[in-house]
Residue, then its C-alpha position, 0 to 999 in steps of 0.5 A: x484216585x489222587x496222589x498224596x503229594x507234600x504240601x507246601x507247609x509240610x516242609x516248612x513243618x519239617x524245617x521248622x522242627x528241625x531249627x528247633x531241636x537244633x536251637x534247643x541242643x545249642x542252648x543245652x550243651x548237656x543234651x547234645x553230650x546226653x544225645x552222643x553218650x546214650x547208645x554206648x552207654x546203653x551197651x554199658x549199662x546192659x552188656x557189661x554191668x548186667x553181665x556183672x550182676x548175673x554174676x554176682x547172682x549166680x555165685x550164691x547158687x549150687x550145683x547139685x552133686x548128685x544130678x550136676x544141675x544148678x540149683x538156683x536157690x540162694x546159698x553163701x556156700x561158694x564163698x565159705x568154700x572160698x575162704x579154704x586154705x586151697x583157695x586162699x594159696x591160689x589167691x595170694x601165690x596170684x596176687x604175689x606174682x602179678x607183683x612180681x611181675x608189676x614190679x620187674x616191669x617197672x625195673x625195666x621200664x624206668x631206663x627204657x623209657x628215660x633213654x626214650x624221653x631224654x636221650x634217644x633222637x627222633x629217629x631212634x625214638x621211632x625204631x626204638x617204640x617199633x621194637x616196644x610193640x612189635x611183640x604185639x603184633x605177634x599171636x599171644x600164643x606164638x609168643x608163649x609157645x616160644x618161651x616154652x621152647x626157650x624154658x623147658x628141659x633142654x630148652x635154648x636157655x639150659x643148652x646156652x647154660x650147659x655150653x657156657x659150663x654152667x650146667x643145665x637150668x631147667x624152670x620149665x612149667x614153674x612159677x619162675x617161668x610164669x613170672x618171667x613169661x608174664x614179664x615179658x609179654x606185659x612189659x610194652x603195656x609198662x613202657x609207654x605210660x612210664x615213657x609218656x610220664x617221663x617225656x612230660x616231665x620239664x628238663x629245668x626241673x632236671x637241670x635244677x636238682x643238678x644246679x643245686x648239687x644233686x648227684x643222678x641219683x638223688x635226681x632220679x629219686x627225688x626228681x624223676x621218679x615222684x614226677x613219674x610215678x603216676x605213669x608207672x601207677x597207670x602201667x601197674x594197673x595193665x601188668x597187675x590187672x592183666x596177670x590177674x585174670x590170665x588163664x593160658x599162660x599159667x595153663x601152658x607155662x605154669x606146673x601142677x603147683x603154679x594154679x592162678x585164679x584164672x586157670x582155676x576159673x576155666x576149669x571150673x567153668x569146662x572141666x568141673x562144670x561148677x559155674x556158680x563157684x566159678x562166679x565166686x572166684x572171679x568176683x576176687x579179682x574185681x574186688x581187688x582191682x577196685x581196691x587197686x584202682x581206688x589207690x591209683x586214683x589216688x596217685x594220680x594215675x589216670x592222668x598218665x593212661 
């Protein structure tokens, strides 16, 4: 038998083949960015919008309450029970807190961050975005669980208050103490796109309000903050997004009467064994941050993230 070797044309084939669908890339800039985003969007395409669609699917079938089994037989019954007055507190007390939240961030941020930008040297910019992340190098849980032993009954907050003569503060397993842990933990995600607005920002912009007799606060409102609303648009999105669809910190920190959307999701999926409803209510907060992210858009938000 004789060995089957490469003749000399079968190289040239292969080179030439080769300088062919180089030249074709080169003349079609559009193929190379086709050839570069096809597998990743494949995995979007089939891991992340399907998922959505066998969501979406599964919201309109039921649980049999006899046998506990998923009837997959087209219903509109999940979302009748959505619009109940149980689910409706639990929708808008989560919209209202994740404002809340967005908003004390945002209160927060807006000095952080100027001080950051505008006054801070090099040296204390860097110490100063090493204490801003350095909470999230730290376990979620760890950082609840802390709060938990600062906000509950005989915590380090009511100990501080009772040595102070203020008496005892007990907002323990509450919505005020959800708000304050979601606050907290949310509050790098405000700081950096707030700071990155606000450093981008020209200082002659700045100098000029002043030169044409603008007092710091009419230069911040009419000035600073216009300039930088897209970057606190584009934190807004982490915080609210972020507070939406949170489940442990309301299932930890949260009392009997402090259920959000996602805790509600989690024991609908575990403890209540109803998944179909569980889609239902987790398609709530997708529309709202579609309505969310349209109006960011429209702040020019995304060119701040």
């Amino acid at each position: 038998m004789s060995a089957v070797t490469d003749t000399p044309e079968r190289p040239a084939k292969r080179a030439g083949l080769s300088s062919g669908i180089s030249a074709t890339l080169w003349r079609h800039p559009w193929l190379r960015g086709l050839a570069t985003l096809s597998p990743p969007l494949a995995w979007f395409l089939v891991i992340y919008l399907a998922s959505l669609l066998v969501m979406l699917l599964t919201a309109f079938w039921t649980v049999n309450p006899f046998t506990n089994l998923m009837q997959h037989s087209f219903s509109t019954a999940n979302f009748s029970q959505l619009f109940t007055s149980t689910y409706l507190t639990i929708i808008l007390r989560t919209v209202v807190i994740a404002s809340a939240v967005t908003v004390t961030d945002t209160i927060v941020a807006l000095p952080f961050a100027y001080f950051m930008a505008r006054v801070a040297k090099a040296r204390t910019q860097r110490i100063l975005f090493t204490a801003i992340m350095l909470p999230l190098w730290a376990s979620y849980l760890a950082r609840v669980y802390a709060w938990i032993v600062i906000l509950q009954k005989g915590g380090v907050l009511s100990w501080s208050a009772q040595k102070l003569g203020l008496g005892a503060i007990n907002i323990g397993y509450t919505n005020t103490a959800m708000w304050i842990v979601f606050s907290y933990i949310w509050l790098p995600f405000m700081v950096v796109p707030v700071y990155s607005a606000i450093e981008r920002i020209p200082q002659s912009l700045l100098e000029a309000s002043g030169d044409l007799g603008a007092r710091n606060w009419r230069t911040v409102r009419s000035v600073l903050f216009p300039l930088a609303l897209p970057g606190i648009v584009a934190g807004s999105i982490f915080t609210f997004s972020l507070t939406l669809g949170d489940f442990i910190t309301p299932l930890l920190v949260g009392g009997t009467n402090s259920q959000l959307i996602g805790n509600v999701i989690y024991s609908n999926i575990g403890t209540a064994d109803n998944l179909p409803f569980a889609a239902t209510l987790a398609l709530v907060p997708i529309v709202i941050m579609i309505l969310y992210l349209t109006g960011a858009r429209a702040l020019g938000a995304y060119e701040a993230i």
